[in-house]
C-alpha positions as CSV (number, residue, x, y, z in Angstrom):
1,X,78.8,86.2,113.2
2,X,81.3,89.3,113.3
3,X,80.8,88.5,117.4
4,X,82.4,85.2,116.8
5,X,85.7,86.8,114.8
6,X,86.3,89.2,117.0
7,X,89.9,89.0,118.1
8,X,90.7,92.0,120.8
9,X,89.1,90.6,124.3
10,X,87.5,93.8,125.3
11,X,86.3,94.7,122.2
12,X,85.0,90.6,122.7
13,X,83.6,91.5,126.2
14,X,81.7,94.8,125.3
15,X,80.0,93.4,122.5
16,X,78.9,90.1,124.5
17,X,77.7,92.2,126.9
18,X,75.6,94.0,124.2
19,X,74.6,90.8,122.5
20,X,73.1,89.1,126.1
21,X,71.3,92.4,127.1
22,X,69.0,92.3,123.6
23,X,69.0,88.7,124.2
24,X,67.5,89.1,127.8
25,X,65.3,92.2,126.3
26,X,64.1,89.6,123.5
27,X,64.0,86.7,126.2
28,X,61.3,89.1,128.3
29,X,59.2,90.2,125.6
30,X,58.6,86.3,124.6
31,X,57.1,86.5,127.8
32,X,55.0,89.7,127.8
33,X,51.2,88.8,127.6
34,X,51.2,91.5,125.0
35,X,53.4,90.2,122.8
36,X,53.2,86.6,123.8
37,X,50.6,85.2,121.2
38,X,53.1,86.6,118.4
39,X,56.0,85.5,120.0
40,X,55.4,81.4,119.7
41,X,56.0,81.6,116.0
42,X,59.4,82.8,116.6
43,X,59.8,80.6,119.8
44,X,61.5,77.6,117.8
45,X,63.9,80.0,116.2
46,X,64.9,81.9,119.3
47,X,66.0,78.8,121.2
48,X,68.0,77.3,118.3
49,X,69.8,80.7,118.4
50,X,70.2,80.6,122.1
51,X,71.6,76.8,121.8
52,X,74.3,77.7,119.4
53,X,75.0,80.8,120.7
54,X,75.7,79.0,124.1
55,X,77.5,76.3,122.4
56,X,79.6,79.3,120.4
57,X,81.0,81.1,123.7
58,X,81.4,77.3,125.5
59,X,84.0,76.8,122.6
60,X,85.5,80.2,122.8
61,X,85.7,79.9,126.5
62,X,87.5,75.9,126.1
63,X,90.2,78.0,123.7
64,X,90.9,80.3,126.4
65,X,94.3,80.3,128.3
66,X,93.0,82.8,131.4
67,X,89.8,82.4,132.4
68,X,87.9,85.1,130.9
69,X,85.9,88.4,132.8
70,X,82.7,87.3,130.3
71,X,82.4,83.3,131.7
72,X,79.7,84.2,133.6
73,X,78.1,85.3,130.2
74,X,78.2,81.1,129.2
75,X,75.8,80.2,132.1
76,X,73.5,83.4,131.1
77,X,73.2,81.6,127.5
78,X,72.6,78.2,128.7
79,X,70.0,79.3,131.3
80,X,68.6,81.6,128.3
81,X,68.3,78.8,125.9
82,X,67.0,75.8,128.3
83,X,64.3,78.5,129.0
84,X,63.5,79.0,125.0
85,X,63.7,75.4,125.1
86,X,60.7,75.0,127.5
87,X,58.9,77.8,125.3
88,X,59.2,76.1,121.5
């Protein structure tokens, strides 16, 4: 939630950046057949994540006056959670 708050842009940046490389890491270990069995329990929960998360940083980015160096990162989310999607 303290991603959300977060008022200084590069302080915003960094820790977006942070929060979509554990979601990727999360994202491939769904995905690992060693971990994949486990994984489906959490599957549902993951993609609701992903799906506000996405809809979180859509908002941010709506509120911005500049376009922003961490757009890209609303596409990453929205590919991340259609993909959860498919999985739960």
């Amino acid at each position: 939630a303290r991603l959300w708050d977060e008022k200084d842009p590069e302080i915003f940046a960094e820790n977006l950046q942070d929060f979509v490389e554990c979601l990727n890491l999360i994202d491939s270990t769904m995905d690992d057949p060693a971990t994949k069995e486990m994984a489906k329990a959490h599957a549902t929960s993951f993609s609701y994540m992903l799906s506000e998360a996405a809809k979180k940083l859509k908002e941010k980015l709506a509120a911005t006056v500049q376009e922003p160096p961490w757009k890209p990162a609303v596409g990453k989310l929205e590919a991340l959670a259609q993909k959860a999607e498919k999985r739960s």
